[in-house]
N, CA, C and O atoms as a Tinker XYZ file with bonds, in Angstrom:
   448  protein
     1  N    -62.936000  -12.497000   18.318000    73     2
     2  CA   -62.320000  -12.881000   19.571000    64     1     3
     3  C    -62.684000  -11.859000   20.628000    63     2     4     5
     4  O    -62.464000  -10.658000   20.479000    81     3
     5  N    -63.255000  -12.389000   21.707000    73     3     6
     6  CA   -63.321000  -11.206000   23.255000    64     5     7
     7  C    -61.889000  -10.762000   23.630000    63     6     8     9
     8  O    -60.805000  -11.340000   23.560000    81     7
     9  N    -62.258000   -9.551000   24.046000    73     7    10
    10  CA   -60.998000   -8.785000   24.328000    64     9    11
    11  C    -60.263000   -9.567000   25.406000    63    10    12    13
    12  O    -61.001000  -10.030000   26.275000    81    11
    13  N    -59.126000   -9.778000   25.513000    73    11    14
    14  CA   -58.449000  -10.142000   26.455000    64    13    15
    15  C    -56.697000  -10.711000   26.234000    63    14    16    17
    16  O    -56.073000  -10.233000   25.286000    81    15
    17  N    -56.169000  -11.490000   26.944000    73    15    18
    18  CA   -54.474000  -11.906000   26.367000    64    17    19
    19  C    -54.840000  -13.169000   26.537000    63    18    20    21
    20  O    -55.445000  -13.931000   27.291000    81    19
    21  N    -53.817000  -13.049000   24.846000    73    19    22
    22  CA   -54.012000  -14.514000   24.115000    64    21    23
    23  C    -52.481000  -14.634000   24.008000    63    22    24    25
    24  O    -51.708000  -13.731000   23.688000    81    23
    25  N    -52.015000  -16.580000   24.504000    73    23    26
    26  CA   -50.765000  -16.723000   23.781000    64    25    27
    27  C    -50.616000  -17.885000   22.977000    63    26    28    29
    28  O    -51.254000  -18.929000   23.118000    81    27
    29  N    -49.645000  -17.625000   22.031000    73    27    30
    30  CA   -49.560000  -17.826000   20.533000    64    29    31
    31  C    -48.563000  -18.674000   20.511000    63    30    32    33
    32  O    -47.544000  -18.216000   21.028000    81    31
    33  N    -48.438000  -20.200000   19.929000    73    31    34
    34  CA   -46.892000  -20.295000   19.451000    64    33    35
    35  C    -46.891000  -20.981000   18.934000    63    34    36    37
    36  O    -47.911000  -21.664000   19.020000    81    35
    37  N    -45.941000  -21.408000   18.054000    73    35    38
    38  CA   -46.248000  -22.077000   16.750000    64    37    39
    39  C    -43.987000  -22.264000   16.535000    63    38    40    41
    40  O    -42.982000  -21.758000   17.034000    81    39
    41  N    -44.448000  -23.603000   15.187000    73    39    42
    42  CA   -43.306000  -24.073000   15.215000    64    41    43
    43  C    -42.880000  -24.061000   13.412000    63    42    44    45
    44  O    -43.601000  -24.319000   12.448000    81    43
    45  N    -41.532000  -23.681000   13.465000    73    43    46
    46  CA   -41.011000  -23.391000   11.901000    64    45    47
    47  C    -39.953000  -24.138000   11.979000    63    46    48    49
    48  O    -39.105000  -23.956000   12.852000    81    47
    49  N    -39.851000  -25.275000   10.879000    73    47    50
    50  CA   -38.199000  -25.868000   10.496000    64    49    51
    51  C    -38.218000  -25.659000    8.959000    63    50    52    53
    52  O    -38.666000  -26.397000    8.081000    81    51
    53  N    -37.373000  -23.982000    8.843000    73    51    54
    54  CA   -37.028000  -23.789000    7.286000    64    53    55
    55  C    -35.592000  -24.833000    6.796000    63    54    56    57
    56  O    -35.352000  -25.165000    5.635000    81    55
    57  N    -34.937000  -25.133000    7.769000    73    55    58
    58  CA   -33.750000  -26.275000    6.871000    64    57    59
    59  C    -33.846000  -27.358000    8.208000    63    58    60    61
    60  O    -34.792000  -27.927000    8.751000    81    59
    61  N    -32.400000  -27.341000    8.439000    73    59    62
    62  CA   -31.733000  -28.254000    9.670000    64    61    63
    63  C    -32.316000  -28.123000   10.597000    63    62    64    65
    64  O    -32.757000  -29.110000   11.185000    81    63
    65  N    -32.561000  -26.639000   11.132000    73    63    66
    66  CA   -32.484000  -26.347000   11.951000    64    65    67
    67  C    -34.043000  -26.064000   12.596000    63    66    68    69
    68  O    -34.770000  -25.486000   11.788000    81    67
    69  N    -34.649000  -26.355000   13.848000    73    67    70
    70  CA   -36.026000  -26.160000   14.021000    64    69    71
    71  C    -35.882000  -24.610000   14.909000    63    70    72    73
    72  O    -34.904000  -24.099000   15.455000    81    71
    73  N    -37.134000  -24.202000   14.792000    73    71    74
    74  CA   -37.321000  -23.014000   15.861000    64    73    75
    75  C    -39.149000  -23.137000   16.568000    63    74    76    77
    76  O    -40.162000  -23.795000   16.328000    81    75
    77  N    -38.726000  -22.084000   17.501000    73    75    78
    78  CA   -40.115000  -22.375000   18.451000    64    77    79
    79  C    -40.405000  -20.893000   18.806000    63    78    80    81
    80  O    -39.744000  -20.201000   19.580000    81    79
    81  N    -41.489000  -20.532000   18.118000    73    79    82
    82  CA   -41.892000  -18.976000   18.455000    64    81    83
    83  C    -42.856000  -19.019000   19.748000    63    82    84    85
    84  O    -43.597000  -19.981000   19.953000    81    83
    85  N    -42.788000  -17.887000   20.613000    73    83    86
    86  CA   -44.002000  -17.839000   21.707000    64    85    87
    87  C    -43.932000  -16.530000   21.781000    63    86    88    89
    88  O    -43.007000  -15.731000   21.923000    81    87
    89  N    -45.530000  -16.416000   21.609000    73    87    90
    90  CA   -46.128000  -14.368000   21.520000    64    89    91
    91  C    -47.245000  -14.544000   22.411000    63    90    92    93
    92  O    -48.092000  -15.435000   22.350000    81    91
    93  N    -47.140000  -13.362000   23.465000    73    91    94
    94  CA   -48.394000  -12.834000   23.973000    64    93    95
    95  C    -48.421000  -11.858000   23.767000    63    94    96    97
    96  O    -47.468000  -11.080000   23.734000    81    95
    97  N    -49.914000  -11.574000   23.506000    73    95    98
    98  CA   -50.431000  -10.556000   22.955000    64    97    99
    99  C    -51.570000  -10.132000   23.329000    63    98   100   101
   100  O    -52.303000  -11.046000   23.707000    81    99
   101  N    -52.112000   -8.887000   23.388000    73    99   102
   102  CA   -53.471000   -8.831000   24.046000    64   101   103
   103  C    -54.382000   -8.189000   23.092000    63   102   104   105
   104  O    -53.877000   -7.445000   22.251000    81   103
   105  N    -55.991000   -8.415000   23.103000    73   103   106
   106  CA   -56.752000   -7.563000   22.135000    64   105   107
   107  C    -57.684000   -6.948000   23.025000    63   106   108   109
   108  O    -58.164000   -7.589000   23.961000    81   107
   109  N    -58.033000   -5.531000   22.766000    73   107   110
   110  CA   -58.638000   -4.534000   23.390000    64   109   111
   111  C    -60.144000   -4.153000   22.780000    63   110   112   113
   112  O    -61.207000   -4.033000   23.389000    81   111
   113  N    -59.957000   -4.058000   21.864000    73   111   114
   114  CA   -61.585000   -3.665000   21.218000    64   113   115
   115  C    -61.623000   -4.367000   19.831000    63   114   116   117
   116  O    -60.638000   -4.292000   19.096000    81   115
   117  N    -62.936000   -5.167000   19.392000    73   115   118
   118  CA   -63.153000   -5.720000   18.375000    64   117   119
   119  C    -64.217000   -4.721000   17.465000    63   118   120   121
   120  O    -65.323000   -4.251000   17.733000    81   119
   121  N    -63.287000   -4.627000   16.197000    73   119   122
   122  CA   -64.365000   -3.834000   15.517000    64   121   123
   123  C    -64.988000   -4.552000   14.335000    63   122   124   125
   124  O    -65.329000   -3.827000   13.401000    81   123
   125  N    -65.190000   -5.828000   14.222000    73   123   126
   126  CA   -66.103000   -6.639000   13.532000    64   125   127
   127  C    -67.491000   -6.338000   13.403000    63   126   128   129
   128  O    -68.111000   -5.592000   14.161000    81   127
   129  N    -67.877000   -6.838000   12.589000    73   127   130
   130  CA   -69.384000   -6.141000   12.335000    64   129   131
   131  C    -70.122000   -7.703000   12.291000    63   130   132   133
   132  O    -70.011000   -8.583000   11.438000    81   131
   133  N    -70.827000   -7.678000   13.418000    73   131   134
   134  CA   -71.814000   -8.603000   13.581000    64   133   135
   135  C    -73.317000   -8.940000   12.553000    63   134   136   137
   136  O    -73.707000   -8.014000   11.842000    81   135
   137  N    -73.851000   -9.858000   12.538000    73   135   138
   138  CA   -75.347000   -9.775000   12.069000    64   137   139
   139  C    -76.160000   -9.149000   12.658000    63   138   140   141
   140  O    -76.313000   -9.700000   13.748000    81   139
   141  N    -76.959000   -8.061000   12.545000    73   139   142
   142  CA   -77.755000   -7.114000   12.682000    64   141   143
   143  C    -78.903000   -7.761000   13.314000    63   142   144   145
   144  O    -79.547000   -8.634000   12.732000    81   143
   145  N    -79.232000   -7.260000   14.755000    73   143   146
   146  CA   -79.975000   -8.553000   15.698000    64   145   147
   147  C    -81.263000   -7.594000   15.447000    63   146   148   149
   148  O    -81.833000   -7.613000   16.538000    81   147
   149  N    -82.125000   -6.644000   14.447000    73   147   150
   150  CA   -82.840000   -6.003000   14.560000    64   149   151
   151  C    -83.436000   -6.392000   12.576000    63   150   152   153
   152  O    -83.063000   -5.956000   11.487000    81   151
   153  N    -84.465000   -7.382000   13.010000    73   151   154
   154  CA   -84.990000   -7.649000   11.482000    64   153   155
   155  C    -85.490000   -6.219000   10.959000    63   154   156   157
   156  O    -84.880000   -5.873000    9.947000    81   155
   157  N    -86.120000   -5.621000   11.251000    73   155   158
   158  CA   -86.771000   -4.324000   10.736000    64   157   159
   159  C    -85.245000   -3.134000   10.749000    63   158   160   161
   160  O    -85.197000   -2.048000   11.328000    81   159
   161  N    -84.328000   -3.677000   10.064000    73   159   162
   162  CA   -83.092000   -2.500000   10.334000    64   161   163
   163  C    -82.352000   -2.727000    8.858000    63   162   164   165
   164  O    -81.908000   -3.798000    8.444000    81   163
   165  N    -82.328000   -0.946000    7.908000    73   163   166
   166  CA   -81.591000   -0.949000    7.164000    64   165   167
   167  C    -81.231000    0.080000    7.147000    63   166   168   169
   168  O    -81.768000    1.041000    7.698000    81   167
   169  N    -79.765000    0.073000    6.194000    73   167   170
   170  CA   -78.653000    1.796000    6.074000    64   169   171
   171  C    -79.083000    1.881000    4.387000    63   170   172   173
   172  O    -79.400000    0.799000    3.894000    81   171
   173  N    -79.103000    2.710000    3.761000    73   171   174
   174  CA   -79.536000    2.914000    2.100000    64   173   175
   175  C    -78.986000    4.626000    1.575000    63   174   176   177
   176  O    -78.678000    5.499000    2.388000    81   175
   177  N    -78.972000    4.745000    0.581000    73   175   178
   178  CA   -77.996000    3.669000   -0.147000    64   177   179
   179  C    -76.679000    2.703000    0.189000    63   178   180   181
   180  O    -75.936000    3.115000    1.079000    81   179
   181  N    -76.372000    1.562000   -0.403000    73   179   182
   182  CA   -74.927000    1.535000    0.094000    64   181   183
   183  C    -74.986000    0.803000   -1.270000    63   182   184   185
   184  O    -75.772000   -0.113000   -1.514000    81   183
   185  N    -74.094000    1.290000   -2.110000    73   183   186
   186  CA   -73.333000    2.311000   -1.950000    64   185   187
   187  C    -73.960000    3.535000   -2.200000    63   186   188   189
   188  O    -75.054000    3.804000   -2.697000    81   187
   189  N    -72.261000    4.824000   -1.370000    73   187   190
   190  CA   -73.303000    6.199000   -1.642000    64   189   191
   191  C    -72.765000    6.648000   -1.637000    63   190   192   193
   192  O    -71.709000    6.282000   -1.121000    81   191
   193  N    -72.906000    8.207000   -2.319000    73   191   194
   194  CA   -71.925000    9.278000   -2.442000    64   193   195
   195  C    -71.835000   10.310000   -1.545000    63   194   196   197
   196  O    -70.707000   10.745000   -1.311000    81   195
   197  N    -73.308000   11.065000   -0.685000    73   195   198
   198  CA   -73.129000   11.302000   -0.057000    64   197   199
   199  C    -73.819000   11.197000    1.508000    63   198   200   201
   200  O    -73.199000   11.130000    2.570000    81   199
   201  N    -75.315000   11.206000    1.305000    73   199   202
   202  CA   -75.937000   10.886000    2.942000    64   201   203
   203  C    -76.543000    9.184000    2.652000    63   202   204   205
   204  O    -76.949000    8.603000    1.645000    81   203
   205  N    -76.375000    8.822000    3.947000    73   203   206
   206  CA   -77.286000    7.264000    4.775000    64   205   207
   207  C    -78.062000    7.756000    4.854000    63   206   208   209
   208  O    -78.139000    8.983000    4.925000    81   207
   209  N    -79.295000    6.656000    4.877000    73   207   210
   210  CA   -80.737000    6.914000    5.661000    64   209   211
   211  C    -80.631000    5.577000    6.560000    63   210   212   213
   212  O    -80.047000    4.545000    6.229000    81   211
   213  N    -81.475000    5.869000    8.038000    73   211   214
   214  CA   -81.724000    4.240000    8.075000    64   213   215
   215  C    -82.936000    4.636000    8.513000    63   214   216   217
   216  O    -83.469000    5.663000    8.933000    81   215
   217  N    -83.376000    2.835000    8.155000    73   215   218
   218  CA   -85.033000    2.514000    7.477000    64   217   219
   219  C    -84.997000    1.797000    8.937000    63   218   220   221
   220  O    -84.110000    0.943000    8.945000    81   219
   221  N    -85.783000    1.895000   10.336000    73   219   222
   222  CA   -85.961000    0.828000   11.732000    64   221   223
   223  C    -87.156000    1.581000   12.582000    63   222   224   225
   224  O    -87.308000    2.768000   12.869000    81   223
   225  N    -87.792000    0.634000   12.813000    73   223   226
   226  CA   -88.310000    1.664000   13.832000    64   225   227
   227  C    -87.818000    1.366000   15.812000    63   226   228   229
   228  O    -88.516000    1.434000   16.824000    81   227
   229  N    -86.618000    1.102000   15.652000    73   227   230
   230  CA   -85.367000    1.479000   16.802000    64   229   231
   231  C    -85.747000    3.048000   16.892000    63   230   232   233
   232  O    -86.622000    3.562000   16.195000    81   231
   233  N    -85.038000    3.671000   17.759000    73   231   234
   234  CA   -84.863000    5.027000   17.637000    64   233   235
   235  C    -83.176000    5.111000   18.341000    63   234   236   237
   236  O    -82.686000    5.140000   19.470000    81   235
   237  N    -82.803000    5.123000   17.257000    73   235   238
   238  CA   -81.367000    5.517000   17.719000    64   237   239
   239  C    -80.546000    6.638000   17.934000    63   238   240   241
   240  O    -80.968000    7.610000   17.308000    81   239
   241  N    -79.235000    6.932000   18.777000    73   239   242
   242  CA   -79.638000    7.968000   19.722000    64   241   243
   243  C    -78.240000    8.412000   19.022000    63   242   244   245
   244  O    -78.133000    9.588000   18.674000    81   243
   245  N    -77.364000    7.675000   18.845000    73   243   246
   246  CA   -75.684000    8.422000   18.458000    64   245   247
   247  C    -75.068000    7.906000   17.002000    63   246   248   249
   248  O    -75.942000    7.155000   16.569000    81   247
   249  N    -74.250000    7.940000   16.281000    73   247   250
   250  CA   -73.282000    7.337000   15.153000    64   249   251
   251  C    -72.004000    7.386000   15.296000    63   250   252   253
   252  O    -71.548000    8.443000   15.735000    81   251
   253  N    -71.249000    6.495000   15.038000    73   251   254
   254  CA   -69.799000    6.502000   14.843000    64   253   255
   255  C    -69.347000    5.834000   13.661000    63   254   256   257
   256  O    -69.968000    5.005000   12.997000    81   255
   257  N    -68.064000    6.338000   13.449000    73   255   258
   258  CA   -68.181000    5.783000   11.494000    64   257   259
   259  C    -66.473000    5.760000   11.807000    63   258   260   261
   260  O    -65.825000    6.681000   12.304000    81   259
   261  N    -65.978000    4.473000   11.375000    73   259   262
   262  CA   -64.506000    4.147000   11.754000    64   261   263
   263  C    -64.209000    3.644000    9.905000    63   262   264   265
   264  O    -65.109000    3.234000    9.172000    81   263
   265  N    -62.842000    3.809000    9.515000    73   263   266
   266  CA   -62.081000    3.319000    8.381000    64   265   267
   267  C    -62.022000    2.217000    8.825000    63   266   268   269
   268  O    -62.422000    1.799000    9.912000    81   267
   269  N    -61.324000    1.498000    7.682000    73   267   270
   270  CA   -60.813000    0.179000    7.901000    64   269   271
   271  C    -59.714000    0.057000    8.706000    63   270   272   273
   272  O    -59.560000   -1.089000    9.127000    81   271
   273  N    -58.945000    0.814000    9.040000    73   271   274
   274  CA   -57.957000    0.848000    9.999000    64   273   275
   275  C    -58.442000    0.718000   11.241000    63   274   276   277
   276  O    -57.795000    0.093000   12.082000    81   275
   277  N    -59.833000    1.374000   11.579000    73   275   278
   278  CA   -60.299000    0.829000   13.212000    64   277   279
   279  C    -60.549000    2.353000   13.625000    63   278   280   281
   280  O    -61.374000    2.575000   14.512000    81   279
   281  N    -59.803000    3.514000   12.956000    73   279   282
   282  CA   -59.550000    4.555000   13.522000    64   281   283
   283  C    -61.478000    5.575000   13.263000    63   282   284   285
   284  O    -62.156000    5.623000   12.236000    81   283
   285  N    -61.708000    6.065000   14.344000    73   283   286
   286  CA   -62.938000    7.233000   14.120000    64   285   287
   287  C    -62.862000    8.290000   13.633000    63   286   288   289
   288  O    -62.245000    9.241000   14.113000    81   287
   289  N    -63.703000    8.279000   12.229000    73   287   290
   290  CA   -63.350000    9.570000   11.114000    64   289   291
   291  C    -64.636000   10.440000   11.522000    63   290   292   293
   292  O    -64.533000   11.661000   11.637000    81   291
   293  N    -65.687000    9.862000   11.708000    73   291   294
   294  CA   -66.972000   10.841000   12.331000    64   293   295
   295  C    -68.139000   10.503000   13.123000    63   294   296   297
   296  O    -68.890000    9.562000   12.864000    81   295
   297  N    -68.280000   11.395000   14.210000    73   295   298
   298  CA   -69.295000   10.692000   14.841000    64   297   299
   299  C    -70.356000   11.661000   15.141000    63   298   300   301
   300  O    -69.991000   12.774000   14.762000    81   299
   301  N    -71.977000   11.689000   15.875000    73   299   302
   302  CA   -72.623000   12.459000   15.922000    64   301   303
   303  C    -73.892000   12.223000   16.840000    63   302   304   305
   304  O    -73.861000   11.265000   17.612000    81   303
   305  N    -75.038000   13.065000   16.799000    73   303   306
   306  CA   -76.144000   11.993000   17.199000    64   305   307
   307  C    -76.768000   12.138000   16.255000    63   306   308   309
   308  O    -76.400000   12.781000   15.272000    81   307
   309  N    -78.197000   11.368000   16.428000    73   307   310
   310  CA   -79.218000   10.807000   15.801000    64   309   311
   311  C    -80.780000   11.717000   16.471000    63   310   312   313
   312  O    -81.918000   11.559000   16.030000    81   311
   313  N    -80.486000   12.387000   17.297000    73   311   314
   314  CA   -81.628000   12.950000   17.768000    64   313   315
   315  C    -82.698000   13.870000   16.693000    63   314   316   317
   316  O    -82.350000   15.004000   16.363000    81   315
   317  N    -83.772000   13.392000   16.279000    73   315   318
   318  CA   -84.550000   13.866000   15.223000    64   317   319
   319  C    -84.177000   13.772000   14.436000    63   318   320   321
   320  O    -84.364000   14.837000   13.846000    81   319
   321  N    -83.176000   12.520000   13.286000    73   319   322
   322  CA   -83.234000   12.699000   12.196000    64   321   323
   323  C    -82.512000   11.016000   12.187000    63   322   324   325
   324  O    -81.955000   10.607000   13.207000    81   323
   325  N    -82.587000   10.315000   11.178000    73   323   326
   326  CA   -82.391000    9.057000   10.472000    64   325   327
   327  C    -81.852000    9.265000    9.309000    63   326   328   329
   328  O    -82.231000    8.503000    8.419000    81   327
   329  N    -80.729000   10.426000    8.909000    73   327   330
   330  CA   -79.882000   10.622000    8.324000    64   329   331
   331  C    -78.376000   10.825000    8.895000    63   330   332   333
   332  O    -78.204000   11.058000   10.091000    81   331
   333  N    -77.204000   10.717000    7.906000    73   331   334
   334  CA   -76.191000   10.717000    8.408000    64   333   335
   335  C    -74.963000   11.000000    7.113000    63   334   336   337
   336  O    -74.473000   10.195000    6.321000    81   335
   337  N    -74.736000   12.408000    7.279000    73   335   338
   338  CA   -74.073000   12.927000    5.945000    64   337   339
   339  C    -72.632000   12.460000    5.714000    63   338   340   341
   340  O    -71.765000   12.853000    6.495000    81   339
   341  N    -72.397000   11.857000    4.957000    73   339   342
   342  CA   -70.833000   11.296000    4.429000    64   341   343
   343  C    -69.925000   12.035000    3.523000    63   342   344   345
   344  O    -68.886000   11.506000    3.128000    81   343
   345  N    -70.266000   13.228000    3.178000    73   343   346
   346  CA   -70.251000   14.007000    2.430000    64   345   347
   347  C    -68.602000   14.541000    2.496000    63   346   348   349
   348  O    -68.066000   15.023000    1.499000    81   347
   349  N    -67.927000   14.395000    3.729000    73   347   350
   350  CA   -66.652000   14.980000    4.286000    64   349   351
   351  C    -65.869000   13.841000    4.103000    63   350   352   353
   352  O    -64.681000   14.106000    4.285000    81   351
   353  N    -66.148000   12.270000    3.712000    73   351   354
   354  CA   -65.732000   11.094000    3.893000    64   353   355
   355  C    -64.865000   11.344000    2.471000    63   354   356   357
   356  O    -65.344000   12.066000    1.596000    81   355
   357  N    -63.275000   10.557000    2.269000    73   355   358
   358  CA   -63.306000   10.380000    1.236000    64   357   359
   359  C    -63.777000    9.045000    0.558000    63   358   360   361
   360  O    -64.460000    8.361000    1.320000    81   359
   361  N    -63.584000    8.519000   -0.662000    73   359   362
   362  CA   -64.316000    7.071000   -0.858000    64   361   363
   363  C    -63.499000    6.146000   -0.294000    63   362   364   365
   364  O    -62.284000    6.284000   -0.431000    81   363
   365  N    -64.079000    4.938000    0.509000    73   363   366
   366  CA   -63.710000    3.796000    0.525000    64   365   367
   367  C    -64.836000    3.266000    1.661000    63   366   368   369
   368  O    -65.882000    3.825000    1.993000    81   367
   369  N    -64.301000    2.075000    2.114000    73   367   370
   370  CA   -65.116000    1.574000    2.794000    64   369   371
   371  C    -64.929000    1.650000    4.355000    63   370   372   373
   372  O    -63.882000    1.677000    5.002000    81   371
   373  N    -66.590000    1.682000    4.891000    73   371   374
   374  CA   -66.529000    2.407000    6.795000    64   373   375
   375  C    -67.322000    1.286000    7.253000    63   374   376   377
   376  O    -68.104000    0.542000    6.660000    81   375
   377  N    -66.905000    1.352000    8.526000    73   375   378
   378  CA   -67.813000    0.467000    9.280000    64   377   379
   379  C    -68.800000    1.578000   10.348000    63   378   380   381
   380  O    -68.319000    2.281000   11.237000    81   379
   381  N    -70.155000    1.502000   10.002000    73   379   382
   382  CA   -70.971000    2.402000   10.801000    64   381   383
   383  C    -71.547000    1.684000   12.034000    63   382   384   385
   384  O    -71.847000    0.490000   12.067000    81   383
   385  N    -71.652000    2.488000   12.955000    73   383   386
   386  CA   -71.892000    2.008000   14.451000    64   385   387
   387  C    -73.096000    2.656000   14.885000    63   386   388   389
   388  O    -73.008000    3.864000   15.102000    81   387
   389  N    -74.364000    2.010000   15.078000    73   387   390
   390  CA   -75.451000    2.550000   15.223000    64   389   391
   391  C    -75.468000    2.814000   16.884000    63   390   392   393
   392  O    -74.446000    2.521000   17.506000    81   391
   393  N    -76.336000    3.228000   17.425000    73   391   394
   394  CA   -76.621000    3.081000   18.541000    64   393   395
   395  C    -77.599000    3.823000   19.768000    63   394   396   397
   396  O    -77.870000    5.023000   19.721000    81   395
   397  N    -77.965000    3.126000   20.608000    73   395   398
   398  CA   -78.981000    3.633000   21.697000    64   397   399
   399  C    -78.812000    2.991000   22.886000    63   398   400   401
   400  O    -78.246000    1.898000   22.892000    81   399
   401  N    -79.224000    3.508000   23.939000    73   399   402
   402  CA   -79.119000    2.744000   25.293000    64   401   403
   403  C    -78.872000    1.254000   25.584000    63   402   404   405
   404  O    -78.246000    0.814000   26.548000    81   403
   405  N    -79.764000    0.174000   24.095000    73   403   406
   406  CA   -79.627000   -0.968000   25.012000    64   405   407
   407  C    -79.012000   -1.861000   23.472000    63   406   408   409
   408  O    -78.737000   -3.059000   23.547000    81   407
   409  N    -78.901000   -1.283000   22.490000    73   407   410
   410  CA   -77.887000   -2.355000   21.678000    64   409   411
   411  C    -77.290000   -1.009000   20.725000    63   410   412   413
   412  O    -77.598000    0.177000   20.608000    81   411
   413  N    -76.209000   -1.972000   20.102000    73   411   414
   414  CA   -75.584000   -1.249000   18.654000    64   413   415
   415  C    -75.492000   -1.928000   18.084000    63   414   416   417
   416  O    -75.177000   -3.036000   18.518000    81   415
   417  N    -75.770000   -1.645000   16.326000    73   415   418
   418  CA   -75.712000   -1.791000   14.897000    64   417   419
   419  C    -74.728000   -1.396000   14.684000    63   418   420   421
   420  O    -74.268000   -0.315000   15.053000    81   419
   421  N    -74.017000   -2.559000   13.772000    73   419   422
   422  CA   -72.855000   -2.052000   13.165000    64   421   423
   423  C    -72.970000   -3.235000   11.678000    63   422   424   425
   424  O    -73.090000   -4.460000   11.676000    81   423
   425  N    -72.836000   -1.877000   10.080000    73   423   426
   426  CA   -72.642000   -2.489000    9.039000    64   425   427
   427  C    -71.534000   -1.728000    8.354000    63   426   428   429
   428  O    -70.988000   -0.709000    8.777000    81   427
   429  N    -71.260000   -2.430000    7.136000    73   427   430
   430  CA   -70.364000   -2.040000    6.144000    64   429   431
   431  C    -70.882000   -0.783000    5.208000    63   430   432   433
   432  O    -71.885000   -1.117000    4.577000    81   431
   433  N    -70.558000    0.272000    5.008000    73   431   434
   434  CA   -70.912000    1.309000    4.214000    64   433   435
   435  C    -69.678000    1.308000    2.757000    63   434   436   437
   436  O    -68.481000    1.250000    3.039000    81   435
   437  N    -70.128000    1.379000    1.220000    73   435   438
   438  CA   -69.174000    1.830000    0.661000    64   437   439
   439  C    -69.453000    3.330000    0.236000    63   438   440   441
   440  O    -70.405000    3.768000   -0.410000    81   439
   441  N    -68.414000    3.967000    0.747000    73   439   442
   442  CA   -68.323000    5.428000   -0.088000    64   441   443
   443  C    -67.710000    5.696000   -1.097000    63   442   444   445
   444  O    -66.487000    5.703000   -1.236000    81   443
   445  N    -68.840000    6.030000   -2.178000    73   443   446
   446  CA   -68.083000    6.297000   -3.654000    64   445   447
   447  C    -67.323000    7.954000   -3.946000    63   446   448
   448  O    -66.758000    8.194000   -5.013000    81   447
């Protein structure tokens, strides 16, 4: 969904009696991970214990690496190197955020 306010409402009759809910609510940033609009683009290992490589010939410029909660556990650049150490991560699963001036990559990483 694009960021913006959405309203919601919906209808419940648990006995006799009916009810009518109405929620607005707004969404600010989507951290979904799209299909990767760059055929020549991969992250390896996944899974991994401790560093990414990625395999593109992009040249990408920064990283950001969010939990499943949405929240940013590490970020960095990319200047001279196509590695990216996970080593401080504990295990589970990240969503990595590639990026350079005119797009971003974003896939699923598992950390073992």
């Amino acid at each position: 969904m694009p960021a913006g306010q959405y309203y919601l409402e919906f209808f419940a009759e648990p006995t006799a009696t009916s009810y009518l809910y109405d929620y607005i609510f707004s969404l600010q940033n989507n951290l979904s991970v799209d299909e990767n609009v760059i055929a020549d683009f991969k992250v390896y290992p996944n899974p991994t214990s401790s560093k990414i490589f990625i395999d593109s010939n992009e040249v990408f410029e920064e990283f950001k690496i969010f939990n499943i909660l949405g929240q940013k556990v590490l970020s960095g650049s990319l200047f001279g190197t196509k590695e990216i150490d996970l080593g401080s991560l504990t295990t589970g699963t990240y969503i990595v955020k590639i990026s350079n001036v005119e797009k971003t990559i974003s896939t699923k990483i598992l950390k073992q």
